[in-house]
C-alpha positions in Angstrom: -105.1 59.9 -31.8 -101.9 61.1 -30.2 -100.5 57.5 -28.5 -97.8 57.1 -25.6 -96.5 53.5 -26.2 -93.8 52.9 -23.3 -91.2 50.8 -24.0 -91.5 50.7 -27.0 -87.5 49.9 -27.8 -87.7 46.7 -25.8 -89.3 43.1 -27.1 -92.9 42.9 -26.9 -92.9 47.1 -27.4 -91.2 47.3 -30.4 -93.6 45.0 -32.2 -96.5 46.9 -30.5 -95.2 50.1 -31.9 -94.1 48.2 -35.3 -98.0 47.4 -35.8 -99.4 50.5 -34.3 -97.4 52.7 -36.8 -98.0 50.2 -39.8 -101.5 50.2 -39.7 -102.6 53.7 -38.0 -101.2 55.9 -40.6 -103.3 58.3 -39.0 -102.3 58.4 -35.3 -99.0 60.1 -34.2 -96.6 57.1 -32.0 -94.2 58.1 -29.9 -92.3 55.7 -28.6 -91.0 56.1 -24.8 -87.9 53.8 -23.6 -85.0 54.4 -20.9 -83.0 52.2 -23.4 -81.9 50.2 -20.6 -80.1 47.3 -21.1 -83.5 45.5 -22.4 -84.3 48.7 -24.8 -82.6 48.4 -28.4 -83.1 51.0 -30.9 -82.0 48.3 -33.9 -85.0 46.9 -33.0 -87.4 49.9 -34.1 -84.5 51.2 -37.2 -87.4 50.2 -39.6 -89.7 52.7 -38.1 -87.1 55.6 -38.8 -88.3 58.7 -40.6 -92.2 57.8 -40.6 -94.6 60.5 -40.6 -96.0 59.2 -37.9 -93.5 57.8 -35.7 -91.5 59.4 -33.3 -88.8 58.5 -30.3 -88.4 59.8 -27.1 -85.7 58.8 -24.3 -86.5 59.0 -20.7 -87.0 57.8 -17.1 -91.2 56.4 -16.5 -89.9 57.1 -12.9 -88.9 60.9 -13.4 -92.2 62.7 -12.8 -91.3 66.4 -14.2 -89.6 64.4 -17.2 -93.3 62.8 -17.7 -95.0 65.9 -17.5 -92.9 67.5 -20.0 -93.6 64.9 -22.2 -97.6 64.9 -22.0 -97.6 68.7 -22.1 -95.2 68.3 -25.2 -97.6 65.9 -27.1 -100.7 65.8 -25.5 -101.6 62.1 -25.7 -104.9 60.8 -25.7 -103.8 57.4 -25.0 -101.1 55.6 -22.9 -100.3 51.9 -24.1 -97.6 50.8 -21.3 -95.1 48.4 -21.6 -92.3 49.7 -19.6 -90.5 47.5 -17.2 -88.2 45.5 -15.7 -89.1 41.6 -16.6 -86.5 39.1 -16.3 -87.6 37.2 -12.8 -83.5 36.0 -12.5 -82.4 39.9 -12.6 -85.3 41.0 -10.0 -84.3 38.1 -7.1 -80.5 40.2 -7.6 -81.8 43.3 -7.8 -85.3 43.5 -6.6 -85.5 47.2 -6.0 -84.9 48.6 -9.2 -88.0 46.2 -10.0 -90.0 48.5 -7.4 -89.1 51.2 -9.0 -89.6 50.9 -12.5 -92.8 48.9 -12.7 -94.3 50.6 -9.5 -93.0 54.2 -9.0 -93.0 54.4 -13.0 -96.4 52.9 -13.3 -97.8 55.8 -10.7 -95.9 58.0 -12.0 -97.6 57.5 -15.3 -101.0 57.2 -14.1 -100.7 60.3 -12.0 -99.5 62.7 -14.8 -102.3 61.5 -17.2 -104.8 62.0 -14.5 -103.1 65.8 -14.5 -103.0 66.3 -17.9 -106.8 65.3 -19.0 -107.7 67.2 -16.1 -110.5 65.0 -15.2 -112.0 65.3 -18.7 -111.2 61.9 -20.0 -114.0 61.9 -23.6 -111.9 59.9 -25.7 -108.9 59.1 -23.3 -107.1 55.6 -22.6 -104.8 54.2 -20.4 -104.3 51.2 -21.3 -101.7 48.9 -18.7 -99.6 46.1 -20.2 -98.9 43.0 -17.7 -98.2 39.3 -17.1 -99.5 36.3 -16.0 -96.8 35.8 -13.1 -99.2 38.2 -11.1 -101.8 35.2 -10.3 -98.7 33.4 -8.7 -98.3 29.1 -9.8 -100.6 26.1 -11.2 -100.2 22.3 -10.1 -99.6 20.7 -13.0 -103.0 19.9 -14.9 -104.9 21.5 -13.0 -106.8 24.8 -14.4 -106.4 27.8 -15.8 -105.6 31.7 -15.1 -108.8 34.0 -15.5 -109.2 37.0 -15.3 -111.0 36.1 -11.7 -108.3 34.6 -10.5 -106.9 35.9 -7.1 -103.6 37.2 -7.0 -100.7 35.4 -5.7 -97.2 36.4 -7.1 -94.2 34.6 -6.0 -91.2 36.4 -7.3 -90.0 40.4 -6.9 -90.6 40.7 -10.5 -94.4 39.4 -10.3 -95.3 41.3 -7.3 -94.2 44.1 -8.8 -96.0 43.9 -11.8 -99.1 42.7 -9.2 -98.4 46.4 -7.4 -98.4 48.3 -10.9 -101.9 46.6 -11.7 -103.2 47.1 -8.3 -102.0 51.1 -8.4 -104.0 51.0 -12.5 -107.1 49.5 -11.0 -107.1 51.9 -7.8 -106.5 55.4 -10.3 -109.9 53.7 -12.0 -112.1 52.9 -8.9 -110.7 56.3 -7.3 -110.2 59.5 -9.6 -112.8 57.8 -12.8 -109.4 57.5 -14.8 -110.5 55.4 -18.2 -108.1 52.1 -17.4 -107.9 48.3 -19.4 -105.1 46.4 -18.7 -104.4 43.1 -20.1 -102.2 40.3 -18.8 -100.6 38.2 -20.9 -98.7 34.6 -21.2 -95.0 33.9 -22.3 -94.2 35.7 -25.6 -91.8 34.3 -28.3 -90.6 35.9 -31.6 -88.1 37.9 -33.2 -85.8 40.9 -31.3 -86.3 39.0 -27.5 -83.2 40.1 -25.6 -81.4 36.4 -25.4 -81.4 36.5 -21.8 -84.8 34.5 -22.4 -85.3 31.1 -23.2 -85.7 30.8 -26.5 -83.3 32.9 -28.3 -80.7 31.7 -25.6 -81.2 28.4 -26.5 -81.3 29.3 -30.4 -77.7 31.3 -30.2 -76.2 28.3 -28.0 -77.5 26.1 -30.2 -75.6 27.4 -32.8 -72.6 28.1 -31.1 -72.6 24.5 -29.7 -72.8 25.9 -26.4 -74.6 24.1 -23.2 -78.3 24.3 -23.3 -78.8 25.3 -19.3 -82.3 23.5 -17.7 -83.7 24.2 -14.4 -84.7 21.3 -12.4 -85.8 18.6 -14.1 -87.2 20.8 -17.2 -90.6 20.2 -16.1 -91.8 23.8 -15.9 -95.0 24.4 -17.7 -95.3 28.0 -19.1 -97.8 29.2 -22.3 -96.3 30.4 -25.1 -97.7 33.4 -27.6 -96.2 34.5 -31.1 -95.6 37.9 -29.8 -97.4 39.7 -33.1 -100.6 37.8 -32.1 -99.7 39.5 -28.7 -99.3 42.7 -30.5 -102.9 42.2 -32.0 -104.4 41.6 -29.4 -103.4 44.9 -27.2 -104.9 46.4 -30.7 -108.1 44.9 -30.2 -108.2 45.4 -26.4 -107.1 49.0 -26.8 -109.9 50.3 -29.8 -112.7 47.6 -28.4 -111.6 46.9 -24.7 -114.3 47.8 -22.2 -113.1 50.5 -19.6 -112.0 48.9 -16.6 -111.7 45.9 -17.7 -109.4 43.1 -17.3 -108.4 40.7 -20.2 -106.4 37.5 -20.1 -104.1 37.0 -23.3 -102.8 33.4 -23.6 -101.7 30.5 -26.9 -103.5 27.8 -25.7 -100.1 26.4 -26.0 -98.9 24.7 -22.9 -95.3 23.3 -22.8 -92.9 21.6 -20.6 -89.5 23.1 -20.6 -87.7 20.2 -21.3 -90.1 19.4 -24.6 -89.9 23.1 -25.9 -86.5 22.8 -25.2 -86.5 19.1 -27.7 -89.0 20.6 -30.6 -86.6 24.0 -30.5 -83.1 21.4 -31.0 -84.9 19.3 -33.8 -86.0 22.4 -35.5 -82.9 24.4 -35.5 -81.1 21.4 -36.4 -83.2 20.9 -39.4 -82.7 24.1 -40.2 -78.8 24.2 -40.0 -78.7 20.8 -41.9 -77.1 19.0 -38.7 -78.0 15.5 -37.8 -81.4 14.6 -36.1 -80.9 14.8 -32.1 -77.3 16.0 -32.4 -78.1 19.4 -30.4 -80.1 17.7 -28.0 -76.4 16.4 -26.6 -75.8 20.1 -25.3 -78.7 19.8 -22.6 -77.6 20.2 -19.3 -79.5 20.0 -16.3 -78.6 22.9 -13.9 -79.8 23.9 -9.7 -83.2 25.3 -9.9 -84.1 28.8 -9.9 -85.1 30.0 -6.4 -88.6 30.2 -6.1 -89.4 28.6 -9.8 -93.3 28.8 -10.3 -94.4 25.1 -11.5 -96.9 25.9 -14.1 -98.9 28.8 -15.9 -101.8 28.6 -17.9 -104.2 31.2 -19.5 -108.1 30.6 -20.3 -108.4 33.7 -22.9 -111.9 32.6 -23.9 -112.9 36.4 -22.3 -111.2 37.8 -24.8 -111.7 35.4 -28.4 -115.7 35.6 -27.0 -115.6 38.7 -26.3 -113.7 40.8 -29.0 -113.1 38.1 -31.3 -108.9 37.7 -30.7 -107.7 34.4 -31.2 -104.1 33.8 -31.7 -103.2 33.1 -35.6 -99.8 30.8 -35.4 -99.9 27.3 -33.9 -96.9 26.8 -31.9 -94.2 25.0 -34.5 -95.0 27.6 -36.9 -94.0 30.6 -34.8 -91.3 28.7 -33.5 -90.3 27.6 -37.1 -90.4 31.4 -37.7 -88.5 32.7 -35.1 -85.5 30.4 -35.6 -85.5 31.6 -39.2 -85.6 35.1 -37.9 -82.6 34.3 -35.6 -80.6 32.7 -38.7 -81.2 35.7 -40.7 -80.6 38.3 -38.2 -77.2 36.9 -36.6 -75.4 40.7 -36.6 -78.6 41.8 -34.7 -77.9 38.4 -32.1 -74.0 39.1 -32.3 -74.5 43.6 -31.2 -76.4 42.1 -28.4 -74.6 39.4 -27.1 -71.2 41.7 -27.1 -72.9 44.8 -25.9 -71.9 47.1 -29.2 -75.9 47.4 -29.5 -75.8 50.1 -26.2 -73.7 52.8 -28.7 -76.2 52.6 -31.4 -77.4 56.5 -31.4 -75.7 56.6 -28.2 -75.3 60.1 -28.4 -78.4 61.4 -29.8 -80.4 60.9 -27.2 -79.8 63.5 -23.6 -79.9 61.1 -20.8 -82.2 61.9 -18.4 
């Protein structure tokens, strides 16, 4: 198979295309990313040079860009990630949210529609998105199914809500082979530390304030992002077309508690005294429009196709601390920015 991963430079895409060209020797990857600010080739260096990997640099958005590409490699699949996913960035900047995860999103559907030329025998387009799209949860009360009426709250979830709606229409209208998955709050190594973990890991280190909206009583569902990465695998080769499939950890967590377990752990693991980093925690103004509480029921897919996620939650986090540790020059080129020159100039800009 001849696979278009989008955004593949960027968190969650770089693992998908880590696993993808790890254990499909067979398929040719290539991996699609603006290399916005999000997109980080240091985070795909290890896939250098493989057989079966290649990198491509371009807009989702730029239709004629998109049709080069397709007639350049002639995908059979589509695995999108693409897009624009920090909820702070998109209530400053909403329309480049629009634009991205929308306009790109059609774009992207329209050109594979084009391309397979209505003959889609072995085809996939398979759309990557979130659980922000089915809007907030009172606290303790139910889950997110795949049922579950749509309700988004911020720029960047109604976006994403567009993008599905624009995947599910290209299915019901023009036949178009679609799955699209949505998923809960990833955590794991290479996350741009604008999130919450990594942020709170690097501050944490650097004695820095540990920033909490509200009262820290936020409830998100956190995933080790390679047991995301898995399950797009299984969805993508065992999915059924058309489908929708809800990804979550079963791991529910106040902010303020995730917030405590990350301090003890990373204090453990810098050899600093018990509760020392909890000192830094500093209760901030709430974030405009701050959804109380998400929560995935992803028995579809474990009953299904058999995915359940592999790490509890200490674990992974244990892990992703240690990565953090290790990988400080990685942390250090983003924080400062040097990360943006890295192959700056190999790469036309489009």
């Amino acid at each position: 198979m001849k696979i278009l991963i989008t955004g593949g430079a960027g968190f969650i895409g770089s693992h998908v295309a880590r696993w993808f060209v790890e254990n499909y020797p067979e398929y040719s990857i290539v991996n699609l990313d603006q290399l916005t600010y999000a997109g980080n080739l240091e985070n795909v260096r290890d896939l250098e040079g493989r057989s079966n990997y290649r990198f491509e640099k371009g807009d989702i958005a730029d239709l004629e860009f998109i049709r080069e590409l397709f007639n350049k490699h002639d995908f059979d699949g589509v695995i999108h990630l693409a897009a624009e996913s920090h909820v702070d960035r998109s209530i400053t900047d909403p329309l480049i949210f629009v634009r991205t995860n929308v306009m790109g999103t059609g774009v992207l559907l329209q050109v594979a529609k084009e391309h397979w030329k209505d003959d889609f025998t072995g085809k996939k387009f398979y759309h990557v998105s979130t659980d922000e799209v089915y809007g907030s949860l009172e606290l303790g009360g139910g889950f997110f199914t795949e049922e579950t009426a749509y309700d988004p709250k911020s720029p960047y979830s109604a976006s994403k809500a567009g993008s599905d709606h624009l995947v599910r229409a290209y299915g019901h209208t023009f036949g178009l082979p679609i799955v699209i998955s949505n998923c809960s709050n990833n955590y794991g190594p290479y996350q741009f530390p604008e999130k919450l973990i990594p942020l709170f890991i690097n501050n944490i280190v650097n004695n820095k304030p540990l920033p909490v909206y509200g009262e820290g009583i936020n409830v998100r569902d956190w995933l080790y992002v390679v047991d995301h990465a898995r399950a797009i695998d299984v969805i993508f080769h065992q999915g059924k077309l058309g489908e929708t499939y809800n990804i979550g950890g079963h791991n529910e967590w106040r902010n303020i508690d995730l917030i405590k377990v990350l301090c003890r752990l990373t204090d453990e693991k810098l050899a600093r005294a018990a509760g020392s980093s909890e000192q830094l925690i500093t209760y901030v103004k709430d974030r405009a429009g701050h959804d109380l509480r998400y929560a995935i029921d992803a028995s579809k897919l474990e009953q299904e196709l058999g995915w359940k996620p592999s790490l509890q939650f200490e674990e992974g986090l244990g892990l992703t601390i240690d990565w953090y540790l290790k990988n400080k020059e990685w942390l250090q080129n983003v924080t400062s920015g040097t990360y943006r020159q890295y192959y700056e100039n190999q790469y036309t800009k489009r």
